[in-house]
N, C-alpha and C positions, 0 to 999 in steps of 0.2 A: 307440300304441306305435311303428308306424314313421313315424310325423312325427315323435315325439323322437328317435327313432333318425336320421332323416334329417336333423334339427335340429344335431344333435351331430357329423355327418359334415362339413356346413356348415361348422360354426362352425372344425372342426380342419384343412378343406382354405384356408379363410380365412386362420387364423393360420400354416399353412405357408407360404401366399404371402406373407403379410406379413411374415414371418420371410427366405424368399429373394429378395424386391423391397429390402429392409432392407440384407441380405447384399449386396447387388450395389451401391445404392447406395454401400454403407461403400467396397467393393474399390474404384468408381471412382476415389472419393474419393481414396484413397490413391495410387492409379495415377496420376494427375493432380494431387498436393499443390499445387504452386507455384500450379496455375490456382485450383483449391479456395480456398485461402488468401487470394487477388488477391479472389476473390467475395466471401467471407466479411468479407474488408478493407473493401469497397466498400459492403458494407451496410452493417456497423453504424458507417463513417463520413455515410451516409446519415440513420441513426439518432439519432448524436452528441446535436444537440441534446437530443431527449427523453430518452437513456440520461444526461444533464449534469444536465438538469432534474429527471429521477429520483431522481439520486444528491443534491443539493440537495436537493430533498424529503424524501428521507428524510431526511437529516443535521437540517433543521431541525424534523423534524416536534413533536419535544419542546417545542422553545423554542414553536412554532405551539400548538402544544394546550392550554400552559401560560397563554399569552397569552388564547388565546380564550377559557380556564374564568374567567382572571380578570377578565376583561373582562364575562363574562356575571355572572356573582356581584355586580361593581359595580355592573352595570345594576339589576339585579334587587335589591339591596338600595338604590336610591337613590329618593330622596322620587319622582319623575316614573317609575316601574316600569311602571306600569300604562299611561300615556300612552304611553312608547317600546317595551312590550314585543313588538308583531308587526316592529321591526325590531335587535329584541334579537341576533338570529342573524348578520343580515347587516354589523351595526356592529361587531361581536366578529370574524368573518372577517375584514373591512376591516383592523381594527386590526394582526391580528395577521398577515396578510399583508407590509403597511405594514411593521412593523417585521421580520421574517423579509429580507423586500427591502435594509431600511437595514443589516441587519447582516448580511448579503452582503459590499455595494455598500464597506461600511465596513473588511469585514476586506481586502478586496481591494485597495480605495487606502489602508489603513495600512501595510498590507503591501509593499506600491510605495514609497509614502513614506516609509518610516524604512530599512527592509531595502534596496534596491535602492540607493542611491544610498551606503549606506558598503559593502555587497560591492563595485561599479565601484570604488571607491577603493581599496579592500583588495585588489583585483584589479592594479589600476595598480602598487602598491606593490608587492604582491609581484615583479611585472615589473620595475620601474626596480629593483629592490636585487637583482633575479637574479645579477649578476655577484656583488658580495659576498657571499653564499648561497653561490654556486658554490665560490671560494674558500675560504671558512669549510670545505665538507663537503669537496673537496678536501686540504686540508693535514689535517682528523683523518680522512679516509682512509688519506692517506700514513704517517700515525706508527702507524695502528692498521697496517698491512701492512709498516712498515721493516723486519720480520725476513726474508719473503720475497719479494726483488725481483723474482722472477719472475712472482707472482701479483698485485704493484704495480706493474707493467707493464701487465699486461693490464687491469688493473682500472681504472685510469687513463687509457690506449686507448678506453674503453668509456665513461669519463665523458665526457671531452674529447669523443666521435665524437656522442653525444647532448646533449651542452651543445651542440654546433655545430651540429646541425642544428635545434635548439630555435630558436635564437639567428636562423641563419638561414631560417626559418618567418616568424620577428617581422619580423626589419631587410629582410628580400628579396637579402640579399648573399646569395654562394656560399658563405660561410665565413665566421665569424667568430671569433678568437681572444679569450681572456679577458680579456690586455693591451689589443687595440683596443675592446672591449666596458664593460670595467671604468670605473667610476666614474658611467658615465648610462646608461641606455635608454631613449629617450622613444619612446613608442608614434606619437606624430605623425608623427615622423622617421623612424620604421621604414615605417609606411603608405604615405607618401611614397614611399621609396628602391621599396617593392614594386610599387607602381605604374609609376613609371620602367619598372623595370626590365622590366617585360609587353611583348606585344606586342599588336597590336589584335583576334587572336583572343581572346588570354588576358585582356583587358580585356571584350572582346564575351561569354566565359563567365563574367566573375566578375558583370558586370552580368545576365546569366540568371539565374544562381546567387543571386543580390540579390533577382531580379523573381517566383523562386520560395520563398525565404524569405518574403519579405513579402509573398506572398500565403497561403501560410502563415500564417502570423502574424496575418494578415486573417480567413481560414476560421475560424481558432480564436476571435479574439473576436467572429467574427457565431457560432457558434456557443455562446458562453456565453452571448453576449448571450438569443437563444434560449432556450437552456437555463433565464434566470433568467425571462423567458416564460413558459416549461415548467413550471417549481418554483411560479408562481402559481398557475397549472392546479390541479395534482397533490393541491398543499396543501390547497385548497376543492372537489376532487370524490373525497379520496381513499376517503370513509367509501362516497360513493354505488360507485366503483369495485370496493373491497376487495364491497359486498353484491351487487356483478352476476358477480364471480367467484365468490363462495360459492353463488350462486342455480346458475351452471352444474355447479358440483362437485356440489351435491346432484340435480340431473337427468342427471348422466349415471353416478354412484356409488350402490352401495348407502347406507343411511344408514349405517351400523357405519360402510363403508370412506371415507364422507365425514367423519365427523367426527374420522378418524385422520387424513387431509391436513388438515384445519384445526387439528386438534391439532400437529401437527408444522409446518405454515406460523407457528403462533403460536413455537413452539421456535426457530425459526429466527429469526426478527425478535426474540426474545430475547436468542439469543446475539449474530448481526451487528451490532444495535445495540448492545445494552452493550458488545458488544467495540472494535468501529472509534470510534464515538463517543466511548467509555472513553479510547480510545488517542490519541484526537488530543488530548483535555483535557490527557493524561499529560503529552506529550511537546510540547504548548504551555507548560506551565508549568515541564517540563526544560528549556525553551529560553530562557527570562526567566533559570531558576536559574542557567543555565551565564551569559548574559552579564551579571548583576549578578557573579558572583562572579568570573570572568576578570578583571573588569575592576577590581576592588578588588586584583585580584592583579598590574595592569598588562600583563599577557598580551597579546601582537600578535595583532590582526585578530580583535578580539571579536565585533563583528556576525559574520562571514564564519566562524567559530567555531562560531558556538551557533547561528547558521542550519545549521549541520554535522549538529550533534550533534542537535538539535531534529525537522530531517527525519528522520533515519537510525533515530531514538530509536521511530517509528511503527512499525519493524520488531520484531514479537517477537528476543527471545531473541539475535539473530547485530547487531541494531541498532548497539548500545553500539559493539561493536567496528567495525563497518561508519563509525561517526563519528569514534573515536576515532585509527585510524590515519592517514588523512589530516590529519585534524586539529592531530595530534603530529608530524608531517611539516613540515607550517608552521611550529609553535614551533620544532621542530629548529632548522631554518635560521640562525634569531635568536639563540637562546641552549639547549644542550643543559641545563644547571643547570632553564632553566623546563620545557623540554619534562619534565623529571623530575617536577617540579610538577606541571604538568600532567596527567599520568598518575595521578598519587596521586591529585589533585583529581575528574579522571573514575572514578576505581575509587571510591570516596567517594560521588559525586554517583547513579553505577548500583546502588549497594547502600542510600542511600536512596528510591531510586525502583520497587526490586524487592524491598524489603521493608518500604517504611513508604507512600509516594505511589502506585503502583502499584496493589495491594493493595487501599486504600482508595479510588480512583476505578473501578478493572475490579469489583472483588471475586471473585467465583467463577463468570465468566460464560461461561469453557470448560468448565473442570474439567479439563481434559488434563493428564497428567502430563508432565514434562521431556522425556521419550525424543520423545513423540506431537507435542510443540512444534517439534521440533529436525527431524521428519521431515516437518511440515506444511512449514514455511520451504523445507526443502532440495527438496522434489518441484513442490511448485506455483511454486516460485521458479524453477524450472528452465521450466516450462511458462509461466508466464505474468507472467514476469519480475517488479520489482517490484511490482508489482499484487499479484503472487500470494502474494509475503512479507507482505504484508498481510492478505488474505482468505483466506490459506489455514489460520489456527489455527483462526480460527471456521467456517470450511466441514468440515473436516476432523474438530471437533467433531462438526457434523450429521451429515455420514458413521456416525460410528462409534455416534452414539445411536440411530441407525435400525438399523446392524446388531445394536445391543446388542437393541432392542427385538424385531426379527426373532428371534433365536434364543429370548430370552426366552417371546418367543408358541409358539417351536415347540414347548420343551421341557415351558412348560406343557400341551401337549396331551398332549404324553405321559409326564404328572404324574412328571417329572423333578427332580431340585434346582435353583433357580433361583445360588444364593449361590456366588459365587468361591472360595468358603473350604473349599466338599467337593469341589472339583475341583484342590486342592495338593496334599495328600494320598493320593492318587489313583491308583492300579493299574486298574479295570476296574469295571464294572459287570454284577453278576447279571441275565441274562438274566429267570431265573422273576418273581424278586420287585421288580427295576429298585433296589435297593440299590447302595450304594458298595462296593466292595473296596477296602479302605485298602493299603497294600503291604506292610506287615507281616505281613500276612493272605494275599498272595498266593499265595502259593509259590512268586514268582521273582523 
């Protein structure tokens, strides 16, 4: 009796320290954020690689598993079975590695090669016709405000002061007017003049600024490179990996409390995958839709359009719009009549994708209702930018099925109602008998 007493004195002077070593940690933390943060930065750029190759991993593990069952089932049903079948395992991995790799390697320079080189075009253009753009939204400025010149004053002050310095960013002048501007802007000529016009400091920083972009640029594909490394790994040891974390959950957890974290690790690769996986299918095939159709419609800067809407499309819920306005910004410029079109076209295109293509690729793999969507995007977007508008429906799912399951466990203890439906209705609960008081029945 007083070794478990002594036991339990243990265990609770332990958890207070762990509770205050905890505590102090978090305050440093916060006391010192910028340095925290530089740490925090440092690592998991250290990590990149295998956090690159994970995420690959997962993204392909379907199309991998799909591969290796059929590959094995080939094996296995073909005249020579028996002859190849101790390297039945390792022929099916191979394969389907092989091909997981090709169709990487493949989206990534298709990707480069069709997209990248009409955006620079589309990019170019919208530059060299800047001037007439400018013009164009200019003069229906001025007729949409000819009742009050005072407000066509300032308002016009305000274009003209950021055309100008737009302008002068590009060409390296001090100032450029729309008159001297108007009819070309060749980016060559602009480069040029900006160069001139440095001096050999400001040439000595822009070449730093060059020497640390591209190595930038360097880091990130030796890191993918890595990463695609990584995602062979990951792919071929993930079954042995996932049973060396199961082996420590069940030795350091009761069994009850182990097989509720594997119950819920499976929930989770449930939801993140059907969801993220779901959502890139969506919003690849929104992005074909939008530039087959633009482009039947004649619409300016299709690639550089539906590359718009196609990324932005990944975002639950605030997406649509996140693509559409920029987007329609563009048309603007060209022709207000399309940009109208346009508009119609993307209200069209978001309400077959949210209620017919959506639907049928996600299916019901959050369950969150509107409100729960709208609050995942805006909180974890705030924290962890677009990343966070991404992963945060389906995180935010898990949140609330573990608190759903939490209360549910409590209240079964204490043979409570489980169902949303006696708790509408709802004034109080009888202490004696643990019944509902409906509120008609209250007396208040």
């Amino acid at each position: 009796m007083e070794n478990r007493s002594f036991r339990e004195y243990l265990y609770l002077g332990l958890t207070a320290l762990a509770v205050v070593a905890a505590s102090l940690v978090l305050w440093v933390c916060f006391q010192h954020w910028s340095g925290f943060a530089r740490l925090v930065g440092s690592f998991f750029g250290i990590l990149a690689p295998f956090i690159d190759g994970a995420v690959l991993a997962y993204l392909l593990s379907p199309i991998y598993n799909a591969v290796r069952r059929f590959i094995i089932d080939f094996l296995h049903n073909s005249s020579r079975a028996k002859r190849i079948a101790p390297a039945v395992g390792f022929i099916a991995k191979a394969v389907a590695t092989l091909i997981s790799v090709f169709l990487v390697i493949f989206t990534v320079v298709g990707v480069i090669s069709l997209i990248l080189p009409q955006l620079i075009s589309s990019i170019i253009g919208i530059w060299e016709s800047l001037p007439g753009y400018w013009d164009t939204f200019n003069t229906w400025v001025s007729r949409l405000l000819s009742s009050n010149p005072e407000m066509k004053a300032i308002v016009s002050n305000l274009l003209q002061s950021a055309y100008d310095t737009v302008i002068s960013w590009g060409s390296g002048a001090d100032a450029v007017s729309p008159e001297s501007a108007a009819g070309h802007v060749n980016i060559v000529q602009a480069f040029s003049g900006l160069i001139n016009q440095l001096s050999d400091d400001g040439i000595a920083g822009i070449v730093a600024q060059l020497g640390n972009s591209v190595l930038g640029i360097l880091t990130q594909i030796k890191n993918w490179i890595l990463g695609l490394i990584v995602m062979m790994y990951f792919l071929n040891i993930k079954e042995v990996l996932l049973a060396q974390i199961k082996k420590i959950i069940y030795s350091i957890f009761p069994v009850g409390l182990a097989n509720e974290i594997v119950y819920e690790a499976r929930y989770v690769n449930r939801v993140f995958g059907g969801f993220i996986v779901g959502k890139i299918i969506d919003s690849i095939i929104i992005g074909f839709l939008c530039f087959f159709c633009i482009s039947l419609m004649k619409m300016p800067y299709p690639m550089l359009i539906s590359t718009i809407i196609g990324v932005t499309n990944v975002i639950p819920f605030f997406g649509p719009f996140f693509g559409a306005i920029p987007s329609a910004i563009l048309v603007l410029l060209v022709s207000p009549l399309k940009c109208l079109y346009f508009l119609v076209f993307i209200l069209i295109l978001q309400q077959f994708d949210g209620n017919i293509l959506g639907p049928r690729i996600l299916g019901g793999s959050t369950g969150l209702p509107s409100f729960w969507v709208m609050f995942a995007i805006l909180f974890f977007g705030s924290l962890f930018g677009f990343v966070g508008m991404i992963i945060g429906v389906p995180l935010l799912a898990v949140i609330l099925n573990l608190v759903s399951r939490a209360v549910n466990h409590s209240l079964k203890k204490r043979n409570l109602p489980l169902a949303k439906a006696d708790y509408m209705d709802f004034a109080g609960m009888d202490e004696a008998s643990g019944k509902i008081i409906p509120k008609d029945k209250a007396g208040k």
